[in-house]
ZAZAGU-982798 format. One record per residue (C-alpha): residue in three letters; residue number from 1; x, y, z. Coordinates in steps of 0.2 Angstrom, whole numbers. Layout:
// ZAZAGU-982798
    r    k      x      y      z
  ala  NUM      X      Y      Z
...
***
This chain:
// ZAZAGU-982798
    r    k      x      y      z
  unk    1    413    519    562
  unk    2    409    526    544
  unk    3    416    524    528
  unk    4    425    544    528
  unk    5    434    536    545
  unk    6    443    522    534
  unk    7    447    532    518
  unk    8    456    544    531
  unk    9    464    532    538
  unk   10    472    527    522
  unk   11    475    543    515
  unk   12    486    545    531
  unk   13    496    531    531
  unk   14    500    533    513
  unk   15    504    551    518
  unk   16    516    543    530
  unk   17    522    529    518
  unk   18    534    539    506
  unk   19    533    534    488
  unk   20    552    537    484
  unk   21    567    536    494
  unk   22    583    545    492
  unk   23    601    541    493
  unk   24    616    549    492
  unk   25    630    539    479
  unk   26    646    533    486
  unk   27    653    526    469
  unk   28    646    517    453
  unk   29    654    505    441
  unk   30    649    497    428
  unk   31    651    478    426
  unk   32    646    473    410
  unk   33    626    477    406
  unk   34    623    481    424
  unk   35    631    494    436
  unk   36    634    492    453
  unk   37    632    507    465
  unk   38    637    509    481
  unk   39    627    520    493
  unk   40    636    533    508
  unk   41    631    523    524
  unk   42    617    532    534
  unk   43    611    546    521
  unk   44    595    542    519
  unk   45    580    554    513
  unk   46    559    548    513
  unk   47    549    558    504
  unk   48    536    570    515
  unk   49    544    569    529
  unk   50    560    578    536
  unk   51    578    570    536
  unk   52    582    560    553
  unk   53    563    555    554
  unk   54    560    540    561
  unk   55    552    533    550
  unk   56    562    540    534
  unk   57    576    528    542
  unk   58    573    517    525
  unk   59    585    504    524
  unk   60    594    495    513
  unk   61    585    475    511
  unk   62    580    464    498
  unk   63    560    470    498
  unk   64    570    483    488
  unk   65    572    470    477
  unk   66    564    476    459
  unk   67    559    494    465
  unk   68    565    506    450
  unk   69    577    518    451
  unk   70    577    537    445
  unk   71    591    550    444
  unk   72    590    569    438
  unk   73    610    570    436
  unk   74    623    575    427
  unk   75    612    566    416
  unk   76    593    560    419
  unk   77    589    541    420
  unk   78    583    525    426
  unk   79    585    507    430
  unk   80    578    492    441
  unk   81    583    488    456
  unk   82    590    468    450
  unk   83    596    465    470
  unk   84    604    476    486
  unk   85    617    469    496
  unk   86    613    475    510
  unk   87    629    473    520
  unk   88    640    483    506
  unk   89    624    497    505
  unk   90    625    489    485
  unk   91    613    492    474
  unk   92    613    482    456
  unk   93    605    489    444
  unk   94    600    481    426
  unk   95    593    490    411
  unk   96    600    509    415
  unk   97    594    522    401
  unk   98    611    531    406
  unk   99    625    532    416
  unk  100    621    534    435
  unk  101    625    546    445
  unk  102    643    548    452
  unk  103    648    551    469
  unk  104    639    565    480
  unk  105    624    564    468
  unk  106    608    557    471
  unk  107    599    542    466
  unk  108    581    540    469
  unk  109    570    522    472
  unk  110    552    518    472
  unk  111    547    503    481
  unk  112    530    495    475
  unk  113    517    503    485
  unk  114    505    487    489
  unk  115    493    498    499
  unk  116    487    508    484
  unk  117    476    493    478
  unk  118    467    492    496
  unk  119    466    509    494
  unk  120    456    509    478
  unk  121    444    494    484
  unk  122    438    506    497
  unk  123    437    522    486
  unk  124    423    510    475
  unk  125    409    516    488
  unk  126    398    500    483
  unk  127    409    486    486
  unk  128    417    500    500
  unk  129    400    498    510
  unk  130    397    480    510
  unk  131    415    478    516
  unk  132    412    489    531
  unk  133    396    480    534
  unk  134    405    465    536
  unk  135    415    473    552
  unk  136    402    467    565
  unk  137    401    449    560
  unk  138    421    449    566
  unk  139    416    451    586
  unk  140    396    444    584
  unk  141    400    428    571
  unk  142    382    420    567
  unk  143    381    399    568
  unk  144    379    395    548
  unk  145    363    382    545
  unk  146    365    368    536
  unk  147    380    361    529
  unk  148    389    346    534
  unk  149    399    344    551
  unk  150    417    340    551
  unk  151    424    328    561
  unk  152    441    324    556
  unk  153    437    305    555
  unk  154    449    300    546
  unk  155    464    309    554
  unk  156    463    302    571
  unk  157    480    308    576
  unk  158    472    326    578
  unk  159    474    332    595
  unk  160    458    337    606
  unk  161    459    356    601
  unk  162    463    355    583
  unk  163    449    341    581
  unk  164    436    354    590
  unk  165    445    368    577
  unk  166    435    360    563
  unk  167    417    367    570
  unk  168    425    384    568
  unk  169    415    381    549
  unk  170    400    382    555
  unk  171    402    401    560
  unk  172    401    416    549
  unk  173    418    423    555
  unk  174    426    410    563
  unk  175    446    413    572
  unk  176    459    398    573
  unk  177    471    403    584
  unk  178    487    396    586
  unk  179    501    398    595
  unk  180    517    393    588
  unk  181    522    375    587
  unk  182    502    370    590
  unk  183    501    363    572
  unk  184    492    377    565
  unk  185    495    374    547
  unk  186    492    357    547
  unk  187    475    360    556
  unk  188    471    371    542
  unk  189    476    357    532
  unk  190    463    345    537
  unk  191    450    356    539
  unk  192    451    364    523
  unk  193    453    344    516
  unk  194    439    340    527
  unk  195    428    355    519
  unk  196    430    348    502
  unk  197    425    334    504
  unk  198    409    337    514
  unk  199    404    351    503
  unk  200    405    343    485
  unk  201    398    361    478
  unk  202    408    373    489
  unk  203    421    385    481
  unk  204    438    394    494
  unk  205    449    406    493
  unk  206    464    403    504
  unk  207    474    416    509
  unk  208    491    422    517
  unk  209    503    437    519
  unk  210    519    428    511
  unk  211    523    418    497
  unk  212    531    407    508
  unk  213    516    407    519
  unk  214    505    401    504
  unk  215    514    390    499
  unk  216    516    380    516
  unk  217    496    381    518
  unk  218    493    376    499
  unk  219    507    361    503
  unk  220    496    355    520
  unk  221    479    356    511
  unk  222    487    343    498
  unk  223    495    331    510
  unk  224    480    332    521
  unk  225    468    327    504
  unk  226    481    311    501
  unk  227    481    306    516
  unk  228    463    305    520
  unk  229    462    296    504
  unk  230    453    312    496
  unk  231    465    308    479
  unk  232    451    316    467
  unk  233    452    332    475
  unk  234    470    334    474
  unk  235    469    343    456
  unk  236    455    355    463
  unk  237    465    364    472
  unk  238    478    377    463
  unk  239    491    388    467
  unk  240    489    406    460
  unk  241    504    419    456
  unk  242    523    414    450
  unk  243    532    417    467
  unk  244    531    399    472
  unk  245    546    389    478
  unk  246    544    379    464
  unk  247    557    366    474
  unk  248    543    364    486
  unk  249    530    356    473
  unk  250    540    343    464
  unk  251    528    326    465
  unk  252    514    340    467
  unk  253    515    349    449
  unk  254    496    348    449
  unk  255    495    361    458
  unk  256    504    373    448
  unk  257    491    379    434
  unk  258    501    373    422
  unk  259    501    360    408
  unk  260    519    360    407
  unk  261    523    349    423
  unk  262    541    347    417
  unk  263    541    368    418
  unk  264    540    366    436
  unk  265    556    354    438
  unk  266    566    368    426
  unk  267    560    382    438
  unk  268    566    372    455
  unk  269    581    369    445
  unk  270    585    386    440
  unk  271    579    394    457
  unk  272    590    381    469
  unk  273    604    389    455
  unk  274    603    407    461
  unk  275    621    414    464
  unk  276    627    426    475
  unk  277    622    445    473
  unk  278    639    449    472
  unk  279    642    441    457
  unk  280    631    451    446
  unk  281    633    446    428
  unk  282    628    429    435
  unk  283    616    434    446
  unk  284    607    445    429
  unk  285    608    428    419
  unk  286    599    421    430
  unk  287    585    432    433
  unk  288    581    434    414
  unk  289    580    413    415
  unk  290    568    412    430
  unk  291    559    426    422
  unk  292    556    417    406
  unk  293    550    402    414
  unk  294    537    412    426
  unk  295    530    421    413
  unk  296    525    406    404
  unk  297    517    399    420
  unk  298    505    419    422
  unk  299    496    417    406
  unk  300    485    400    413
  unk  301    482    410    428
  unk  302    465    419    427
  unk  303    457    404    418
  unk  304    460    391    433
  unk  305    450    404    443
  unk  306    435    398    434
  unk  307    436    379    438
  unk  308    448    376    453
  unk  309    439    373    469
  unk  310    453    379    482
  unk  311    461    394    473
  unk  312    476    402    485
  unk  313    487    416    484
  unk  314    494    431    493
  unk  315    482    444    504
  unk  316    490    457    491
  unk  317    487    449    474
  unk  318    470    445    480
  unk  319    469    464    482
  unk  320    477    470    464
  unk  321    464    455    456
  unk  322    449    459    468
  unk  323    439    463    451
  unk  324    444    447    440
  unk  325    436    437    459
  unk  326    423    449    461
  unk  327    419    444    441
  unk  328    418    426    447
  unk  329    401    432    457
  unk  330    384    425    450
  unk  331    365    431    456
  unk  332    372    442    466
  unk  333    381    429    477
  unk  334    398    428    485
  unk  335    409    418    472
  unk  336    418    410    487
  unk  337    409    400    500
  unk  338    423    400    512
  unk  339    437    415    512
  unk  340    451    408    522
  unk  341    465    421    531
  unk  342    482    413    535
  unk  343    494    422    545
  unk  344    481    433    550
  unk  345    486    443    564
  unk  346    498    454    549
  unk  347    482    457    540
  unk  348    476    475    545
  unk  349    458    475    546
  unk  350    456    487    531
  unk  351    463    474    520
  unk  352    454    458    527
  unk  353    436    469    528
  unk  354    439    475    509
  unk  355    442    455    504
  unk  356    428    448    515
  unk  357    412    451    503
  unk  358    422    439    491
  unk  359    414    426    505
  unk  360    399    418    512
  unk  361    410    414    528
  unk  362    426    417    534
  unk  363    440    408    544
  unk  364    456    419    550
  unk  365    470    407    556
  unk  366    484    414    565
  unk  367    492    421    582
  unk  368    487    437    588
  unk  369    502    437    600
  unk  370    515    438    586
  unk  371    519    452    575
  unk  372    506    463    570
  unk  373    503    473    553
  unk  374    515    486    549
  unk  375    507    503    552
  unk  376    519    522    549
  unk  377    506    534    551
  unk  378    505    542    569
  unk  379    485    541    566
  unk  380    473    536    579
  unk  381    464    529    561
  unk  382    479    522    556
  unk  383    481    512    570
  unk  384    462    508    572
  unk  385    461    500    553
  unk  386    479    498    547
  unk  387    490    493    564
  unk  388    478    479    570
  unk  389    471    465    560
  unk  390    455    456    563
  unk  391    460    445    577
  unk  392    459    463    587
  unk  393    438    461    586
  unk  394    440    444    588
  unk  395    427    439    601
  unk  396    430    433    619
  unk  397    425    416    624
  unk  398    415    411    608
  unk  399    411    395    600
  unk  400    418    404    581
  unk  401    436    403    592
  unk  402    448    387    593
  unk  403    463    389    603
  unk  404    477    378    600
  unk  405    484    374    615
  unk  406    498    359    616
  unk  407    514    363    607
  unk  408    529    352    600
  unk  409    541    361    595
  unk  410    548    370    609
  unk  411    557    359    624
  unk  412    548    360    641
  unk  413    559    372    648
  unk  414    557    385    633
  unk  415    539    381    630
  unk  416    534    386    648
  unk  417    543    402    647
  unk  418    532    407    632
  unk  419    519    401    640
  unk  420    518    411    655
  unk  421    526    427    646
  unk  422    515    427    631
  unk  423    500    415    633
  unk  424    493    417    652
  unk  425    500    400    654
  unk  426    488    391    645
  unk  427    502    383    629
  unk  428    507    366    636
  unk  429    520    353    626
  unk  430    508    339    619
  unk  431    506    322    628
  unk  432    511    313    612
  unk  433    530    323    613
  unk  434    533    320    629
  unk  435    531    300    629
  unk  436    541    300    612
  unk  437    561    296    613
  unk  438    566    303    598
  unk  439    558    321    602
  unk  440    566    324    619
  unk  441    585    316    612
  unk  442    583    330    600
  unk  443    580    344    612
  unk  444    593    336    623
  unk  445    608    341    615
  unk  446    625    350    621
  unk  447    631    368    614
  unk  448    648    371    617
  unk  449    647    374    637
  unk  450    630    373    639
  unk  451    625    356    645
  unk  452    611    344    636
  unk  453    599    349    650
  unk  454    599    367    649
  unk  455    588    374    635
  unk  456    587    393    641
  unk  457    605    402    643
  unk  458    609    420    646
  unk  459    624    425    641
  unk  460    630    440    651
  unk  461    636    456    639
  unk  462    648    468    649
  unk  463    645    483    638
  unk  464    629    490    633
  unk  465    625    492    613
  unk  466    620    511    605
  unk  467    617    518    590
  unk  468    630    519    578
  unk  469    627    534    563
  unk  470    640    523    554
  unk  471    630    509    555
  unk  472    613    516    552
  unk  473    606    509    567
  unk  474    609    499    583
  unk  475    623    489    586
  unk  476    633    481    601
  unk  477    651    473    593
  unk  478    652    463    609
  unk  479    638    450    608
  unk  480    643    451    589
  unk  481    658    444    594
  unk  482    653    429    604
  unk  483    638    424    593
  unk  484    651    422    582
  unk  485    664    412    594
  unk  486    649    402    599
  unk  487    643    395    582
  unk  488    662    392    579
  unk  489    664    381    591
  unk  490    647    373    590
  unk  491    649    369    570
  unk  492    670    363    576
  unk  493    662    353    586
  unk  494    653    340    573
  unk  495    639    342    583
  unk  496    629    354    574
  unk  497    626    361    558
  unk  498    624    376    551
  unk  499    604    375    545
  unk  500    601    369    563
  unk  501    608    387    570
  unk  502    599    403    569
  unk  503    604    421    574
  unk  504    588    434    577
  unk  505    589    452    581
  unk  506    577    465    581
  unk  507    590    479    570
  unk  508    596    477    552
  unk  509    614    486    557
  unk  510    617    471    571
  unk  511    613    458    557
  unk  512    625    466    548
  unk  513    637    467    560
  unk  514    635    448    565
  unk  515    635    445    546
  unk  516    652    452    543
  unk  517    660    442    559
  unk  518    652    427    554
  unk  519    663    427    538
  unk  520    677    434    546
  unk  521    679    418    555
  unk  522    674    408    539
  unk  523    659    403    544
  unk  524    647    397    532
  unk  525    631    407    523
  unk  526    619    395    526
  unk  527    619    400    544
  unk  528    603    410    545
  unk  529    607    428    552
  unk  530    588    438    550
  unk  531    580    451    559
  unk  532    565    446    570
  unk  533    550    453    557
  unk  534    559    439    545
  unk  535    560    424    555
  unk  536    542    422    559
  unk  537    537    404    551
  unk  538    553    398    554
  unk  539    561    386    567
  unk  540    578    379    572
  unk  541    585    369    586
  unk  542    595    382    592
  unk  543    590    401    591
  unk  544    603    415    598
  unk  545    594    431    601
  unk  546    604    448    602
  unk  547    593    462    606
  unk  548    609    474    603
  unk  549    602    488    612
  unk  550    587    486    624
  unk  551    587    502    629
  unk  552    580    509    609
  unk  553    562    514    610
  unk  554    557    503    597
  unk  555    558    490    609
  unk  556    545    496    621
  unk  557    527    492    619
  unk  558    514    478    615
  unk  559    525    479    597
  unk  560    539    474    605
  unk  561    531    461    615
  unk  562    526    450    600
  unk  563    542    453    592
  unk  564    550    444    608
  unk  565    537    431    606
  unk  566    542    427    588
  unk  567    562    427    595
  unk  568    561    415    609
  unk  569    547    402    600
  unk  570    557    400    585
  unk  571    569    388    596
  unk  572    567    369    597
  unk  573    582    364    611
  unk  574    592    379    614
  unk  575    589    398    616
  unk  576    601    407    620
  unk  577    601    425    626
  unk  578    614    440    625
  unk  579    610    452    637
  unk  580    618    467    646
  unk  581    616    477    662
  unk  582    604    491    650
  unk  583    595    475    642
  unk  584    589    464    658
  unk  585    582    483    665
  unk  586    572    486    650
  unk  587    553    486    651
  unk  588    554    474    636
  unk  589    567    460    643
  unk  590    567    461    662
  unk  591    552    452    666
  unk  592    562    437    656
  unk  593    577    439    665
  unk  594    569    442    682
  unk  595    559    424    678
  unk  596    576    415    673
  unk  597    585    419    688
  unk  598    570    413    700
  unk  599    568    396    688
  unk  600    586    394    699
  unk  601    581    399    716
  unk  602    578    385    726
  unk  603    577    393    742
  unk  604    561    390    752
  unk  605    545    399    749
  unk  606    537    405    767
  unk  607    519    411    765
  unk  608    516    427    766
  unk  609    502    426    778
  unk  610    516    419    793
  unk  611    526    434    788
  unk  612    514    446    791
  unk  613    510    440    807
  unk  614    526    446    814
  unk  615    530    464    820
  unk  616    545    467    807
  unk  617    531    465    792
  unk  618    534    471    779
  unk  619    551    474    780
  unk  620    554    455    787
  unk  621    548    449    768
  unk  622    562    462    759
  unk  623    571    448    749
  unk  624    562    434    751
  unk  625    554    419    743
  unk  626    536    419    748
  unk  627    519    414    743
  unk  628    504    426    744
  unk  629    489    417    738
  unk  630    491    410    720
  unk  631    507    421    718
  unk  632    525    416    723
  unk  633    540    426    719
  unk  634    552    437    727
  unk  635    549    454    738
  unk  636    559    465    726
  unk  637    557    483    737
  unk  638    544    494    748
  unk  639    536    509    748
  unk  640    545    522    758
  unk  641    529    524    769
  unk  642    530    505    771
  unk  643    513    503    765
  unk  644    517    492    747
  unk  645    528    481    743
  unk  646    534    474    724
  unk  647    535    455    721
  unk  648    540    449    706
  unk  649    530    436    702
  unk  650    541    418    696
  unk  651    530    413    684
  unk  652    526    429    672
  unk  653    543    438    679
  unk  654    530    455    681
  unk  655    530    465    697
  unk  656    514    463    707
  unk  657    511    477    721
  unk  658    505    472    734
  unk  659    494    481    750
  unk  660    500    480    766
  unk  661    486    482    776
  unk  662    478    471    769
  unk  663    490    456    772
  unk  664    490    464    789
  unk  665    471    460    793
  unk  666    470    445    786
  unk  667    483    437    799
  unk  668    474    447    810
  unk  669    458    440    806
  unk  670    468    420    804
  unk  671    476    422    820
  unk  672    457    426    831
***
């Protein structure tokens, strides 16, 4: 692969990512200094591409948030996007330089187009061509001489695969992956405390997609430094950028580069204050306050660079600041010695190649089996260097690779289906939640009708979902409906509340739907209503997953393999399903349901050897339980020559075929 191969790449999929998008205005009105503008459902237009694309469909969601805001009539202007209420297709808009435009007009956004900064990195041929020569290290890592081992002494609760994850250090390009529930984060924690401390001189550069996600590894690396009695090291390590929840740092101010610890506790206060977009006066006060409190935390930024040990911040500031960390360089030298990559499997291998020369080594931590980068362009380039991430070079059965395999989040029954569907089997619960009370009473808990003991319910839909212009996208009222009836009677019950329940599908028009019955019944906000792409990091005890329309091509694929994954591991005790007679067909779903309904078949299993012995073979096995070598399953249906047969296998819920013949000689050959 050459250097041409990765600036096409790029040229193409920001070809294919529009700069602006246009949308036509319903109704604008002023409310005090802002306007709020209401946008005609469905219209939609991307620039570059023609009107109904697929991917023109730009909805309405809060990464709209702070995009600006153009019109050319009646009269040109502009404003910033302040926040969209998604479910009203409401835009508020703060700082207009004129009236905006009135219904049947036009108004323009432009989202902040994060790819440019990778984009320039790889136009700078230099640094360009020792990012590319970095690309072979990913699938041959190198054993690193010297350095200290770790060995997690003094964190003797780690399990046996997070303890050997800490050797993943001593490797050029090292790959912690970790399936959810395995304690990925905290591993990343202690490794990352253990590095630290063993390196006195050593300098990283953590990483993640998020600011959630940076947040949550900049938080375990400190708990792991205070619990392994590291309490010098705490203020070596620094949290980069103003997006932090500043809620989450309070008793851990010294990891905010600021001198001002008391600005830290006015910024949680004012954040955990944030009113509804729908009050929008309020809502513009109170972005002017946490504005004015972030900027005074930006100017101590770049200087921390130059004396923290552990800088962390997002995968895309590290890419608009890649010239203030490749300044940090000296003789020529890496200026990190350790590049870590959190949530790596949404880092497309452009944009991990183009940071990896900031490093002497490299650790990418994260789950190749959930959701992948995003990728628009229709590009066999594009996919090659924007669509998969590094995990996709990663090598097979390799000393630089840890796998975490025991989980404790997901009860038995829910971890197994993952398991088998997404891991070859190989993600177990961990001994240490299995002998403990506590974690099994909480998984053991009743939902409405579904009894303690059951953790994995379908809920049978009579009518199938579609796509709905109105709606701007799929949407099945139905399941809508008794999502909502469910979490009635779950929260009427006492039982539950509403932080413990959340509500994942894959299309924005369903969440709105579910949305808008959710309040219909008076349910509360903090019930967590999200798309899938947004739920990943979270976890609840109960998950309901509505797939609204399994039928929608966007649901096909490996992409839509993970994005299952990340549905069904989110949930702790409960997972419940909403599925029609279109879903449970769907190459996406009907390996889970074929699985589920043979979990509850408890006929006997006859080996397929016996069967085949007898003269009706194969038509004798149609419909039955039987075992054929390592497989069991069911014998679904045969060829119509009678040669194959399909058995769906019980533990992965796929469809095996199977030869006849050669069943047929081998109880030929058992019965001489």
């Amino acid at each position: 692969m050459s250097l041409a191969d990765v600036r096409a790449a790029l040229s193409a999929e920001l070809s294919a990512t529009p700069e602006y998008y246009d949308f036509k205005v319903l109704h604008a009105e002023r409310d005090g200094a802002l306007w709020r503008v209401t946008l005609e459902p469905g219209y939609v237009f991307a620039e570059g591409q023609r009107p109904g694309a697929a991917s023109a469909q730009a909805l309405l969601d809060d990464s709209l948030d702070g995009a600006s805001a153009w019109w050319g009539a009646p009269a040109k202007g502009g404003a910033s996007v302040l926040a969209v209420v998604a479910e009203e297709d409401l835009l508020v808009l703060q700082n207009a330089s004129s009236t905006p435009p009135p219904a049947g007009h036009l108004i323009r956004l432009y989202p902040t187009r994060f790819l440019n900064a990778v984009a320039d990195a790889w136009w700078d041929t230099p640094w360009a061509e020792s990012a590319l020569a970095c690309l072979p290290d990913l699938s041959s890592p190198r054993p690193l001489r010297g350095g200290t081992p770790l060995t997690g002494e003094p964190f003797r609760w780690l399990r046996p695969a997070q303890r050997a994850a800490l050797a993943l250090v001593g490797h050029s390009s090292g790959f912690l992956w970790g399936p959810p529930g395995t304690g990925k984060t905290t591993t990343l924690g202690v490794l990352l405390a253990e590095y630290l401390d063993r390196h006195p001189a050593a300098r990283v550069l953590l990483l993640s997609t998020t600011n959630q996600a940076v947040d949550q590894a900049t938080l375990a690396v400190d708990k792991a430094l205070h619990k392994g009695r590291r309490e010098a090291l705490r203020a070596s390590v620094q949290r980069l950028g103003t997006r932090f929840d500043a809620a989450a740092y309070e008793g851990r101010e010294h990891l905010i580069p600021t001198q001002d610890r008391d600005l830290i506790a006015r910024l949680a206060r004012a954040e955990a204050a944030r009113p509804t977009a729908r009050d929008a006066q309020a809502l513009k006060a109170w972005a002017d306050r946490v504005a004015s409190l972030r900027d005074e935390l930006r100017s101590a930024s770049l200087k921390v660079l130059q004396r923290c040990r552990l800088a962390c911040m997002t995968t895309t500031r590290a890419a608009f600041t890649l010239k203030t960390l490749r300044d940090l360089a000296s003789d020529g030298e890496p200026p990190f010695d350790l590049v870590v990559f959190d949530e790596a499997s949404q880092v497309s291998l452009a944009h991990a190649l183009v940071l990896m020369p900031l490093g002497r080594a490299r650790l990418f931590a994260g789950d190749p089996q959930q959701l992948s980068p995003v990728q628009r362009a229709d590009d066999r380039g594009a996919r090659r260097w924007l669509g998969r991430s590094p995990f996709a070079e990663m090598p097979p059965r390799s000393p630089a690779v840890a796998l975490l395999d025991e989980q404790s989040r997901m009860a038995p029954p829910i971890g197994e289906l993952v398991s088998e569907l997404f891991y070859d089997g190989a993600l177990r619960v961990a001994a240490d939640a299995l002998t403990s009370p506590d974690w099994r009473a909480a998984r053991e808990r009743a939902l409405g009708d579904i009894r303690p003991e059951v953790h994995v319910q379908l809920q049978r839909m009579t009518t199938d979902g579609g796509w709905v212009a109105q709606e701007r996208g799929p949407v099945r009222r139905e399941s809508a409906e008794a999502i909502a009836a469910l979490l009635s009677d779950a929260l009427g019950s006492g039982d539950w509340q509403p932080d413990e329940l959340i509500v994942l599908t894959p299309f924005r028009a369903q969440r709105a739907l579910i949305r808008q019955q959710l309040r219909a019944r008076g349910l509360p906000e903090a019930i967590r209503v999200s798309t899938v792409h947004r739920a990943q990091g979270s976890e609840a005890p109960v998950v309901l997953f509505d797939p609204a329309d399994g039928a929608q091509p966007f649901l096909h694929g490996e992409a839509a393999q993970r994005l299952l994954n990340v549905a069904l591991s989110r949930a702790q005790a409960k997972l419940v399903l909403f599925v029609s007679a279109a879903d449970a067909a769907s190459p996406l779903l009907a390996p889970l349901v074929r699985r589920l309904r043979l979990a509850g078949d408890a006929r006997p299993v006859t080996p397929l050897l016996a069967l085949a012995r007898e003269p009706g073979f194969p038509a004798n096995a149609l419909g039955q339980r039987v075992s054929a070598g390592r497989h069991e399953g069911e014998v679904v249906r045969l060829s119509p020559d009678g040669r194959q047969f399909w058995l769906v296998n019980a533990r992965t819920g796929a469809e095996q075929l199977i030869d006849v013949d050669f069943w047929r000689r081998r109880a030929q050959g058992a019965t001489g």
